[in-house]
C-alpha positions as CSV (number, residue, x, y, z in Angstrom):
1,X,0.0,0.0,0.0
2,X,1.4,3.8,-1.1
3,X,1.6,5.9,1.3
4,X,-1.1,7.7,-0.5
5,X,-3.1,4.8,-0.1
6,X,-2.4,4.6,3.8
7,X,-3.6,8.4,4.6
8,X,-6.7,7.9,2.7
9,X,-7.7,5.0,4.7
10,X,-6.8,6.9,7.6
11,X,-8.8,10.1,6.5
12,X,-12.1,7.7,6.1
13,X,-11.8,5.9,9.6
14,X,-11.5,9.7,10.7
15,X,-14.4,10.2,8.3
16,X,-16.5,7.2,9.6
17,X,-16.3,8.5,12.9
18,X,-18.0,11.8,11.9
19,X,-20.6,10.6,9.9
20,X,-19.9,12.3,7.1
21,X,-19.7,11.4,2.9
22,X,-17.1,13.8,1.8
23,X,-14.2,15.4,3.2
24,X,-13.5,19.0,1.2
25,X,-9.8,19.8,1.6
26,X,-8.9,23.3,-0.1
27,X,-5.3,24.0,-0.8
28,X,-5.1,27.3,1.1
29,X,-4.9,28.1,4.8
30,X,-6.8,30.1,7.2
31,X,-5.8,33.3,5.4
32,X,-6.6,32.3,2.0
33,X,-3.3,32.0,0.6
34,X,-2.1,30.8,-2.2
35,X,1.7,29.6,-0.8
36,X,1.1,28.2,2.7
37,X,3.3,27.2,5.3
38,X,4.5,23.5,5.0
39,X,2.4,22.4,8.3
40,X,-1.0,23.7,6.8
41,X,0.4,21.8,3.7
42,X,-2.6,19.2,4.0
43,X,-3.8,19.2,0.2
44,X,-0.2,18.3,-0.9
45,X,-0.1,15.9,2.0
46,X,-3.4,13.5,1.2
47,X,-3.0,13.8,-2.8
48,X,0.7,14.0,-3.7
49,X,-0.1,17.1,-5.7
50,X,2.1,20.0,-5.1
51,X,0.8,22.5,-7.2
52,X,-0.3,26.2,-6.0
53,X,-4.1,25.4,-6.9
54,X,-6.3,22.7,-6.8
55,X,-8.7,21.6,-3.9
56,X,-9.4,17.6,-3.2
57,X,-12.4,16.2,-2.2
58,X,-12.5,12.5,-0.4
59,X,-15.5,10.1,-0.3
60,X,-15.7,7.1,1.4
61,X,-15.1,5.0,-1.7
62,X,-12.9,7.8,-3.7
63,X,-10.8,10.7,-3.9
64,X,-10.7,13.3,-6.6
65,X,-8.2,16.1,-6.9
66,X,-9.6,19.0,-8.9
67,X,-7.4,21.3,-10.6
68,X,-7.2,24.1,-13.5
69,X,-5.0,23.6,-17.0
70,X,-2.1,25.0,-15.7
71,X,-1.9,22.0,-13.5
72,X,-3.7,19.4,-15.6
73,X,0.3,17.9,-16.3
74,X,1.8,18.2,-13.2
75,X,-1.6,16.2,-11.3
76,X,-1.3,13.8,-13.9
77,X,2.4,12.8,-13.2
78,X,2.1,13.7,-9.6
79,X,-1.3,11.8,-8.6
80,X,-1.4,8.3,-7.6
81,X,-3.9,6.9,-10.1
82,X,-5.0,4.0,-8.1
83,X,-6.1,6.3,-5.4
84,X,-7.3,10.2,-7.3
85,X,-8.8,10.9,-9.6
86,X,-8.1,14.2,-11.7
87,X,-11.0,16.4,-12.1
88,X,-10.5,19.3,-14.2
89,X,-12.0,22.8,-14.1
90,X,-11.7,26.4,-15.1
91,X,-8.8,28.7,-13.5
92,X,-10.2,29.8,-10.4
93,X,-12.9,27.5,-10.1
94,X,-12.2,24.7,-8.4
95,X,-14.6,24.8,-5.5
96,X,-17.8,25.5,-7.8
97,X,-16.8,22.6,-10.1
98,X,-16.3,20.7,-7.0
99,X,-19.9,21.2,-5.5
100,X,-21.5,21.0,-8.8
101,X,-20.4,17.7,-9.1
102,X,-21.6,16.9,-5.4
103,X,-24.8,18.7,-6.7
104,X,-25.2,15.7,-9.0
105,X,-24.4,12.9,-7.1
106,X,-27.6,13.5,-5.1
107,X,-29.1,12.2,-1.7
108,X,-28.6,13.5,2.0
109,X,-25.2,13.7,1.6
110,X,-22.9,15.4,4.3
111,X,-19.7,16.7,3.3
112,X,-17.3,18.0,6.1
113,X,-14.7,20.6,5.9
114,X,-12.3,22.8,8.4
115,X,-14.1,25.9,8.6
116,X,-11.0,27.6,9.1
117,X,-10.0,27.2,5.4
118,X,-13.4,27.9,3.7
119,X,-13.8,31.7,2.9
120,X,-17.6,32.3,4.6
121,X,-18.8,33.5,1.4
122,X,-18.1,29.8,-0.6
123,X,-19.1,28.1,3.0
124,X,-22.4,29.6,3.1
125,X,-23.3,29.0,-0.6
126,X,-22.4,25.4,-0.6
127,X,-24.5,25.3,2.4
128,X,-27.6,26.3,0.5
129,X,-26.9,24.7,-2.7
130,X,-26.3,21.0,-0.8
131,X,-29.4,21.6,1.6
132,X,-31.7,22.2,-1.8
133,X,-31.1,17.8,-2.4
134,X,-31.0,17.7,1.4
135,X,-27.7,17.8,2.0
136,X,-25.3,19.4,4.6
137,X,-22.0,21.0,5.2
138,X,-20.6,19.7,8.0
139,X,-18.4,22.7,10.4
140,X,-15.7,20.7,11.9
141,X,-13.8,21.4,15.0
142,X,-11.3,19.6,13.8
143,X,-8.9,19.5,11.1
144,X,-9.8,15.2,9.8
145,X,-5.8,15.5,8.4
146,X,-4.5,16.7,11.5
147,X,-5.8,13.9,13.7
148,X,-3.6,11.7,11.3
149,X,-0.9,13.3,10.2
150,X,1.5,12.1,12.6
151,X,4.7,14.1,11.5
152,X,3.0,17.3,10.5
153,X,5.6,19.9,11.1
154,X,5.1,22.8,13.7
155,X,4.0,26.6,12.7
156,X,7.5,28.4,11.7
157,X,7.3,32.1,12.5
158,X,10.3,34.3,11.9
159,X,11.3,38.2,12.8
160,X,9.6,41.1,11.0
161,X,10.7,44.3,9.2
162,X,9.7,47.7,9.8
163,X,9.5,49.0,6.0
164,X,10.3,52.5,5.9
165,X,7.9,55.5,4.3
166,X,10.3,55.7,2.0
167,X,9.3,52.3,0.3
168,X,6.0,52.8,0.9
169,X,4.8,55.9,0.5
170,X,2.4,56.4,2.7
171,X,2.8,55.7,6.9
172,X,0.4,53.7,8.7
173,X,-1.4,56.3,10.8
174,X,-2.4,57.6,6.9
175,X,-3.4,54.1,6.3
176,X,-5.6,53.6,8.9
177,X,-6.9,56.9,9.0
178,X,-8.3,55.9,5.4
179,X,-9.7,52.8,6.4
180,X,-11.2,54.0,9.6
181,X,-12.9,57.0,7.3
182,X,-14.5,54.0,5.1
183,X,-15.7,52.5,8.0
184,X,-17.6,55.6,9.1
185,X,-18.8,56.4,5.8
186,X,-20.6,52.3,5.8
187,X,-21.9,52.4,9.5
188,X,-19.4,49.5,10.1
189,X,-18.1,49.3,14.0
190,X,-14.9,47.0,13.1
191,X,-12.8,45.5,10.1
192,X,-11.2,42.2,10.8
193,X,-8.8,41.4,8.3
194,X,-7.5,37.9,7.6
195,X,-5.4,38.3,4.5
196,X,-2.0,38.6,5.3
197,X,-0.9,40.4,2.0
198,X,-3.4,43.5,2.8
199,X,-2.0,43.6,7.0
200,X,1.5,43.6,5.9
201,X,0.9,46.7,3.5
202,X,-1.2,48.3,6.3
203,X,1.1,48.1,9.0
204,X,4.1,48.6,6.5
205,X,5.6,45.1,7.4
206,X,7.0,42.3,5.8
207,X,7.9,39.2,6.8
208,X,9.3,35.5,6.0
209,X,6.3,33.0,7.6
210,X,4.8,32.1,3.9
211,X,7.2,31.1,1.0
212,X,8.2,33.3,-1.9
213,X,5.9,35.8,-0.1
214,X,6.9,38.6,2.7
215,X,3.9,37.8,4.6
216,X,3.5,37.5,8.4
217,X,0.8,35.2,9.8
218,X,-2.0,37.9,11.8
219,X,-5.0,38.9,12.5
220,X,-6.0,42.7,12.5
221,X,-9.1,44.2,13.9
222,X,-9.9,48.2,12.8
223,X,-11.8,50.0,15.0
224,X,-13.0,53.8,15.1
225,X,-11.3,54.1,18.6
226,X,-8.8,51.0,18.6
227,X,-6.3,49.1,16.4
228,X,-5.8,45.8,17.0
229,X,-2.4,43.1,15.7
230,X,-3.2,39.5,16.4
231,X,0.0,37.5,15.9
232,X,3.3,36.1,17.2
233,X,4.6,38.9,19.7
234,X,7.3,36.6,21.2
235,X,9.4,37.3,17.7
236,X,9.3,41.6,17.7
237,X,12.1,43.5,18.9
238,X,12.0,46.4,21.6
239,X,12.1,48.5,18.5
240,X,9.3,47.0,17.1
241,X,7.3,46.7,19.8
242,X,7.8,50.8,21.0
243,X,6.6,51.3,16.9
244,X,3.4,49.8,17.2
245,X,2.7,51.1,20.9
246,X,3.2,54.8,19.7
247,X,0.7,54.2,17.1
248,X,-1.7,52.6,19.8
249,X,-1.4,49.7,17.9
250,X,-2.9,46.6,20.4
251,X,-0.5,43.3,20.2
252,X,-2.2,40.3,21.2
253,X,-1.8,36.9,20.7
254,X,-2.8,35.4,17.0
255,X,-4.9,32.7,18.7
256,X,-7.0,35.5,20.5
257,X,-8.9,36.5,17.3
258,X,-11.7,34.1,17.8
259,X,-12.6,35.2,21.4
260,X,-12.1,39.0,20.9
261,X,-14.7,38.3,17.8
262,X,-17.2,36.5,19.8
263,X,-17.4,39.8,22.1
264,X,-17.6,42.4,19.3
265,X,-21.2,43.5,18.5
266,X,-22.6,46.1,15.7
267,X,-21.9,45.7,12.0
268,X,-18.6,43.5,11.6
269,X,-16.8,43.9,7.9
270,X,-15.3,40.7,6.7
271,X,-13.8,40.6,3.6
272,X,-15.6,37.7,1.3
273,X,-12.7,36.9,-0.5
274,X,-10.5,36.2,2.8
275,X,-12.5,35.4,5.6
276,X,-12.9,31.8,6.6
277,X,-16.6,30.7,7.9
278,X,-14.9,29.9,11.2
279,X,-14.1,33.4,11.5
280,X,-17.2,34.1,10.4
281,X,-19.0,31.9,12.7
282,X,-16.9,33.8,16.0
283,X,-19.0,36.8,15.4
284,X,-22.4,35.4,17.3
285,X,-23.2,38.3,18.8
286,X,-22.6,40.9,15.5
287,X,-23.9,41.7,12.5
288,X,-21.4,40.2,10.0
289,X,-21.2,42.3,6.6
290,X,-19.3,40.4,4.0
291,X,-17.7,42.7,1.4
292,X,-14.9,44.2,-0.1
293,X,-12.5,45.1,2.4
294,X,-11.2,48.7,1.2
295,X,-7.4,47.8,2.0
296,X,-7.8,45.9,-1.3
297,X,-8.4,48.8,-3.8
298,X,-5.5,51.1,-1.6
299,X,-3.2,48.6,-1.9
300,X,-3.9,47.6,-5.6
301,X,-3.5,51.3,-6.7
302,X,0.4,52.3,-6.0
303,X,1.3,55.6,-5.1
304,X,3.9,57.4,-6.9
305,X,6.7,55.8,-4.2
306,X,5.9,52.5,-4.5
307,X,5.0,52.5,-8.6
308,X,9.2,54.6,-8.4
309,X,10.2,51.4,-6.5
310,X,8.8,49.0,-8.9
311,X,10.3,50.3,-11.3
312,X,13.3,50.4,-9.3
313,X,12.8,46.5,-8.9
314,X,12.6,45.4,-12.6
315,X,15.5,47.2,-13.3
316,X,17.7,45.8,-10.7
317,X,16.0,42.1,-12.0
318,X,16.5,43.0,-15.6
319,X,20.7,43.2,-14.7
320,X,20.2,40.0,-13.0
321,X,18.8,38.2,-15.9
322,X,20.7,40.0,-18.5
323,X,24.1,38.7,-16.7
324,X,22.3,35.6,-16.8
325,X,21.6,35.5,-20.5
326,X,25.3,36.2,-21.0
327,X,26.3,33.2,-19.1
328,X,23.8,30.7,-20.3
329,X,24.8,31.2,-24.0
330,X,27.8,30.5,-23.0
331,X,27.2,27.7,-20.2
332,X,23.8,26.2,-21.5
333,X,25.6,22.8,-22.6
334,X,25.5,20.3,-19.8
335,X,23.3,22.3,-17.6
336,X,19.9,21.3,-16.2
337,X,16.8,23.0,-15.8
338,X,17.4,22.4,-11.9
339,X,21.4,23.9,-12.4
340,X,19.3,27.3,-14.7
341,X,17.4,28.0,-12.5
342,X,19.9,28.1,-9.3
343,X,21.9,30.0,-11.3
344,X,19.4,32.7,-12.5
345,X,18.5,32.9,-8.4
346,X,22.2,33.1,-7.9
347,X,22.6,36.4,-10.2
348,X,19.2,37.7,-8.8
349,X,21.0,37.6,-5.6
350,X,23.9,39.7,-6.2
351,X,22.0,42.9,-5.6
352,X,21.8,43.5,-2.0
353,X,18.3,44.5,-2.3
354,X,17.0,41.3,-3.2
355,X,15.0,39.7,-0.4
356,X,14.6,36.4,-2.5
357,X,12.3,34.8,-5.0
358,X,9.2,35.5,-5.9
359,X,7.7,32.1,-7.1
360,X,9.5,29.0,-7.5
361,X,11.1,29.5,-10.7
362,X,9.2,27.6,-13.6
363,X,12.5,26.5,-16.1
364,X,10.9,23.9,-18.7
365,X,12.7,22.6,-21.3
366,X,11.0,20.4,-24.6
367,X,8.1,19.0,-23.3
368,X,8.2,20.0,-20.0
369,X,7.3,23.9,-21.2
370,X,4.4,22.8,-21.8
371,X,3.6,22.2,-18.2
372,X,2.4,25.6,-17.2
373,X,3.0,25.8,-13.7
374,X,6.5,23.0,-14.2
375,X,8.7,23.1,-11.3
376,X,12.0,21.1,-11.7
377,X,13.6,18.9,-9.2
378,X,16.8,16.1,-9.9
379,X,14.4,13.3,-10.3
380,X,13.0,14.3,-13.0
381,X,15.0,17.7,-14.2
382,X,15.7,16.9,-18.3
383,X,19.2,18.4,-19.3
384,X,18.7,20.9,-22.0
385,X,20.1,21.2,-25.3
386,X,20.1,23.0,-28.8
387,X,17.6,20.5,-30.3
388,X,14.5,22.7,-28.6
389,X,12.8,25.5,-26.5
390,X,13.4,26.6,-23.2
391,X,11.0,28.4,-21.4
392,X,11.8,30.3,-18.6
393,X,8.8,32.2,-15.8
394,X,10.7,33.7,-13.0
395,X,10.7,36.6,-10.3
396,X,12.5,37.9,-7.5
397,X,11.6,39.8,-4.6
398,X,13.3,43.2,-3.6
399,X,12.8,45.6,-1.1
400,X,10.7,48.1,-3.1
401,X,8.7,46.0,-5.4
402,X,8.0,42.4,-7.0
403,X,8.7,41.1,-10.1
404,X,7.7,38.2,-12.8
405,X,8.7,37.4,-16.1
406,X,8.5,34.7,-18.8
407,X,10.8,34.5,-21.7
408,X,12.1,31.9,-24.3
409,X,15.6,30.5,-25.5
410,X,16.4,28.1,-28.0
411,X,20.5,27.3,-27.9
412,X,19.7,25.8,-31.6
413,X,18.5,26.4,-34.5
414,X,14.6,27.3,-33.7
415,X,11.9,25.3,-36.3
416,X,9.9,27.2,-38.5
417,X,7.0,26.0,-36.4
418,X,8.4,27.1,-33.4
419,X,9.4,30.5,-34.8
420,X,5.9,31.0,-36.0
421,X,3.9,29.5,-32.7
422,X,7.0,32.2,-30.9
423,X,5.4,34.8,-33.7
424,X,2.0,34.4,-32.6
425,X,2.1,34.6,-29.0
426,X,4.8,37.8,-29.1
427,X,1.5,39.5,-31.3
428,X,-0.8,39.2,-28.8
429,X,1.4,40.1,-26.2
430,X,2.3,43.5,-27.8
431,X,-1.4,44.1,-29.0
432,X,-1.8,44.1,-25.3
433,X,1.2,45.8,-24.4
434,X,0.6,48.7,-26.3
435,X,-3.7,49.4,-26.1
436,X,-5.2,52.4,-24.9
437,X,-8.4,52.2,-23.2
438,X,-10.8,54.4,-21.2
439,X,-12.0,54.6,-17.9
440,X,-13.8,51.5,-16.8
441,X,-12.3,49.2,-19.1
442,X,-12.1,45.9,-17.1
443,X,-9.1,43.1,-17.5
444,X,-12.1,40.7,-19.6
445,X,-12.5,44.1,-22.0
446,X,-8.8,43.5,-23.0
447,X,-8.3,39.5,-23.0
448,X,-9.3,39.1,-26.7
449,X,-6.4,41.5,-27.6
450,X,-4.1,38.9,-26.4
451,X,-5.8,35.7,-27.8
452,X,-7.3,37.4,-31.0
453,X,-3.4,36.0,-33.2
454,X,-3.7,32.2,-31.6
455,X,-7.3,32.2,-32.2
456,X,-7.5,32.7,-35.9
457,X,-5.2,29.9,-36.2
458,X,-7.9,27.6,-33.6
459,X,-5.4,27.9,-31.1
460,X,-6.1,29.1,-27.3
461,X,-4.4,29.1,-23.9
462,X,-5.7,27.7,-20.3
463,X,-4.8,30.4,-18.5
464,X,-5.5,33.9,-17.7
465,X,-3.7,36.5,-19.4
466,X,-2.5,38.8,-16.6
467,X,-2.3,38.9,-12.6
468,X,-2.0,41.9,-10.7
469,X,1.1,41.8,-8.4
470,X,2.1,43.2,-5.2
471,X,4.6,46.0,-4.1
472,X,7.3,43.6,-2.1
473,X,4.0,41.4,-1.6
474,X,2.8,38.2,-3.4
475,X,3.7,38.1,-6.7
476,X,-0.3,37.0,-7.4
477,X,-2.7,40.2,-6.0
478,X,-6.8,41.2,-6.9
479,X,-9.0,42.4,-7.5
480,X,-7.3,42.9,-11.2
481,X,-6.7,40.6,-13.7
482,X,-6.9,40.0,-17.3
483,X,-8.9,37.0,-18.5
484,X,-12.1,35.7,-20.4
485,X,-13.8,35.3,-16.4
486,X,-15.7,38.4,-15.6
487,X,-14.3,40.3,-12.8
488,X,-16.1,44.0,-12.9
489,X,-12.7,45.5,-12.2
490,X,-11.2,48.6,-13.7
491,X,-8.0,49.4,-14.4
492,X,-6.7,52.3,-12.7
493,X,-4.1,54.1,-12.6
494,X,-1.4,52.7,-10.4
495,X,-2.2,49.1,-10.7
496,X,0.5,46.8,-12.1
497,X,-0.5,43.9,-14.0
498,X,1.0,40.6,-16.1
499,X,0.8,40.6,-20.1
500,X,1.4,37.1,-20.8
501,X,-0.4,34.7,-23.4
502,X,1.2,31.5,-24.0
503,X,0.8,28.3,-26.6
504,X,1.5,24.7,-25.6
505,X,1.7,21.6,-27.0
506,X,1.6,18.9,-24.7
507,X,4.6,16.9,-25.4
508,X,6.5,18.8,-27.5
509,X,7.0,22.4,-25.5
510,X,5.7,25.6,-24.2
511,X,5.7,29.3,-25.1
512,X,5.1,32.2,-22.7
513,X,6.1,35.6,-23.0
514,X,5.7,37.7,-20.0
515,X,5.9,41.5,-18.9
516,X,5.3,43.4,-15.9
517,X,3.2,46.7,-16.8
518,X,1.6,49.3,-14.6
519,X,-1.3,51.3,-15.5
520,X,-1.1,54.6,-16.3
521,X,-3.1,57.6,-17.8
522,X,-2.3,58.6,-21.9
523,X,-0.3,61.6,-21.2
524,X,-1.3,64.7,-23.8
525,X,-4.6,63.3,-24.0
526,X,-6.8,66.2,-22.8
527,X,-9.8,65.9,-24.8
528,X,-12.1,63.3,-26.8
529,X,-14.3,64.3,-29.4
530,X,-16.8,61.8,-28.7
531,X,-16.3,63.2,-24.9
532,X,-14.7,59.9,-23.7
533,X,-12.1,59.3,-21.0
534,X,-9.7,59.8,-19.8
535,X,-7.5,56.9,-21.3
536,X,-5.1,54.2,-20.2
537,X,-2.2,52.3,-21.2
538,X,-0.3,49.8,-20.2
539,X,3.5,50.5,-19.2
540,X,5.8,48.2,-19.6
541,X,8.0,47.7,-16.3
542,X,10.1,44.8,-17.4
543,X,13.1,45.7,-19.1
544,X,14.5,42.4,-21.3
545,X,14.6,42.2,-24.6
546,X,12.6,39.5,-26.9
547,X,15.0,37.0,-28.5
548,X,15.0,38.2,-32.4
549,X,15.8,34.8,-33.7
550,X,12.7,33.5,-32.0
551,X,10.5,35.4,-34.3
552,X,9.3,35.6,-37.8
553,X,9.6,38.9,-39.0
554,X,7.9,38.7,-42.1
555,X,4.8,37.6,-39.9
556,X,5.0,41.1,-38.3
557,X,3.4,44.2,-39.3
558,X,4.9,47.1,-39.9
559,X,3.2,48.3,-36.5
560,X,4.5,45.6,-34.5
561,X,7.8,46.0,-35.5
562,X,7.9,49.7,-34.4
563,X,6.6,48.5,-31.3
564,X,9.4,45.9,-30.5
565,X,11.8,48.4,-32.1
566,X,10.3,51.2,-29.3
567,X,10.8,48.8,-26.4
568,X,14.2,47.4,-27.2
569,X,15.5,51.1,-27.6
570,X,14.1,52.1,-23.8
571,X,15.6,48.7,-22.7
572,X,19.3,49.6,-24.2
573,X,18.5,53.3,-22.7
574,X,17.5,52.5,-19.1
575,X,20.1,50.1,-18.8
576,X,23.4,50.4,-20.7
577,X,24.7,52.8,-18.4
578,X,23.9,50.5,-15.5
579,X,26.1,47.5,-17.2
580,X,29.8,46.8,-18.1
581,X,31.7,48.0,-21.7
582,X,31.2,43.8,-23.0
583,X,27.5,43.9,-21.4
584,X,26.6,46.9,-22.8
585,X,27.8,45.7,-26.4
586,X,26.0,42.5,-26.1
587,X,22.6,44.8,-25.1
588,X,23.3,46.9,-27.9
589,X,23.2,44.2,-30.5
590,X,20.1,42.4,-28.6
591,X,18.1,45.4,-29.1
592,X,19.1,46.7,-32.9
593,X,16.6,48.0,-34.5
594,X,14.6,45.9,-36.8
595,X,14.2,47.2,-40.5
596,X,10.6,47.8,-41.3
């Protein structure tokens, strides 16, 4: 028996004993995030599946593990087939495809879950969608994985920083003076925030308890008349501690938050999005509004420091990975896709203000490209060569901002059906790139821009087109986005999203090309005859050139070259002077102009 095999049986006894059908095990944590700490790891733990997203369910009989197509490769070489089965679903919708097919099955069936890793909003729908063929969701006291996972690791939580106005903008008395004022305005008493991406930024903190992200595991209350931190106070410094206490910031212990929200009373706002149903379920004695929390709109919306250090960030990442590209022309041969990227993290990490990665870095070569969301290890790590594309997704964290980026290499001669595929994708990503828009235009307005190349050729991708991304926070930050799903989301000004369509064929390799860009009003544009406006466009932030071999140029218009002409010149002009004499030379030629 797999040890796969083991822990299921394990899970039903556990099951069995609660009288329920199914056991719903989400891949986040109590805070709704997407990287969790390896003890709340229990998804990867009962599966085998290590990807970022992808819920399971168990019944008594079967297990299924339900995923999007970025992860429909890695769950099919990751999942023990004698014991999952894969069930696939649209990005970001997991949960629904998951209680639609519950929905189906029928009967009084009970289906348990922790409630501390359900947001209240998905809890309290599944409740009334099971109960209409008289079903139930079961709340849990208990986490069913914890009782038998014998060797689950403990919590890890590590110091904190104080980040300075001069990163962020904007101190935290503003912050919460802006918050508190929302509050007022909505007739709410308290905010309780549970995502750890939106306390960090409003207590200007960072941290090192999640993974690739700066986060620090909390709790925050906002009242009119009191402040409250809910986390590890054993870790801050006298410094630290003196910060928060002249702001009348309250420390109290993270595992507080429940009974301080049993005692609140008046209107409560939880954010929908974050907040679990056990948090939810605390506030017996209030009247819980679940909404928008409006930290999520500040912190989305970069002031003019933080938007300065992001741009400060990509430049200091372009260096990195222009020093790489140097080397790995001349070091590709015997390398792996484990030995890359080490390397690439290894030249990201010769600028002091580089606080680590952003992701784990996704280096596929051949085949394994076309897993979207690959991540390498020596087992199965293929050693490249000049026979066929590398791709290459990879960020870094820094001290004043967060970065991603996707590009392609080919140590070979490319194919003309790679050149073209390469052709393709690099159109949609400058249509993109280079749009203008008005006010109110919404990520799903802009997707087709992206798409409209692959799909005249009845060709598509599975996943969305762009992200938002953090300041020196998680690399993957709402409400924005760019994709077919509707969000109801402008862009404004300050946001900073992906622009990256991709083509994959499964077997054979992967194509992704990927920019940073923040949003950012036309400038000159001071009037619109049909009395529109104003407009946007997307700036790119990410400052590497696209491989020129890679492409077809006849396939270009004469529109797209300018474009690629326009955005290798700023490259060569924002970063020449930053490299050496060779370096320089090598950016020069990487950037020449192509001839119209």
């Amino acid at each position: 028996m797999s040890d796969i095999s083991q822990r299921l049986v394990d899970l039903r006894q556990q099951m069995s004993k609660n009288s329920i059908d199914f056991y719903y095990v989400p891949s986040s944590d109590a805070h709704n995030n997407e990287y969790v700490p390896d003890c709340w790891l229990r998804r990867v733990w009962i599966s085998g599946f290590t990807g970022s997203a992808g819920d399971a369910l168990i019944g008594s009989d079967e297990a299924f593990l339900c995923t999007d197509p970025r992860y429909y490769l890695q769950a099919e070489q990751e999942l023990d087939a004698l014991s999952f089965s894969l069930m696939k679903s649209s990005q970001g919708s997991a949960a629904n495809h998951i209680l639609q097919w519950l929905i189906a099955q029928g009967g009084s069936i009970r289906v348990g879950v922790d409630p501390m890793l359900i947001p209240a909003s998905v809890a309290l729908y599944w409740q009334q969608a099971l109960s209409s063929i008289g079903g139930e969701l079961v709340y849990l006291t208990d986490n069913l994985i914890d009782d038998v996972w014998h060797d689950q690791p403990k919590l890890e939580q590590h110091e904190i920083t104080l980040l300075p106005v001069e990163y962020t903008g904007e101190d935290v008395a503003s912050k919460i003076a802006r918050v508190q004022q929302y509050m007022q305005q909505n007739g709410q008493a308290a905010h309780i925030v549970s995502a750890l991406d939106a306390i960090c930024w409003l207590f200007n903190i960072r941290g090192r308890d999640v993974s690739f992200n700066p986060l620090v595991i909390s709790y925050a209350c906002i009242k009119a008349d009191e402040v409250l931190l809910f986390m590890n106070t054993d870790i801050l410094t006298d410094e630290q501690t003196s910060f928060f206490a002249d702001l009348n910031i309250k420390l109290l212990p993270y595992d507080q938050v429940g009974s301080f929200a049993n005692s609140l009373t008046g209107n409560i706002l939880l954010d929908s999005g974050s907040s679990s149903w056990w948090l939810y379920y605390q506030l017996q004695n209030a009247v819980v509004i679940l909404g928008d929390s409006p930290i999520t709109m500040m912190k989305a919306c970069k002031n003019s420091v933080e938007q300065a250090g992001m741009a400060r960030a990509h430049k200091l990442d372009a260096i990195a990975i222009i020093k790489f590209w140097i080397w790995l022309e001349q070091n590709w041969q015997g390398q792996t896709e484990v030995t890359l990227a080490d390397k690439l993290e290894y030249f990201r990490r010769l600028s002091p203000e580089c606080r680590g990665l952003s992701f784990p870095t996704i280096c596929g070569f051949a085949d394994h490209g076309a897993i979207i969301h690959y991540r390498a290890d020596e087992d199965i790590a293929h050693t490249v060569d000049d026979s066929a594309l590398l791709l290459l997704d990879s960020g870094g964290q820094y001290i004043s901002g967060t970065t991603d980026i996707t590009r392609v290499f080919h140590f070979g001669k490319p194919s003309k059906q790679e050149r073209h595929d390469y052709t393709l994708v690099l159109r949609g990503h400058l249509a993109l790139g280079n749009a203008s828009f008005p006010h109110g235009t919404c990520g799903e307005h802009l997707d087709v821009l992206a798409r409209h190349s692959l799909w005249q050729e009845y060709c598509n991708f599975g996943h969305g087109t762009g992200h938002g991304v953090g300041c020196y926070l998680c690399v993957h930050e709402g409400p924005q986005r760019i994709s077919g799903g509707a969000t109801g989301v402008p862009l404004l000004p300050g946001m900073i999203v992906s622009n990256e369509p991709g083509y994959y064929v499964s077997g054979e390799y992967g194509i992704r090309i990927e920019n940073l860009c923040r949003v950012a009003e036309v400038a000159g544009v001071t009037d619109s005859r049909t009395g529109h406006g104003p407009f946007y466009e997307l700036q790119d932030l990410t400052l590497v050139p696209y491989d020129k071999k890679l492409f077809v140029v006849d396939e270009l218009s004469a529109q797209e070259i300018q474009w690629i002409n326009d955005y290798h010149a700023m490259v060569y002009s924002e970063l020449a002077s930053d490299l050496s004499p060779q370096e320089s030379a090598w950016l020069q030629e990487k950037t020449s102009a192509l001839v119209v």
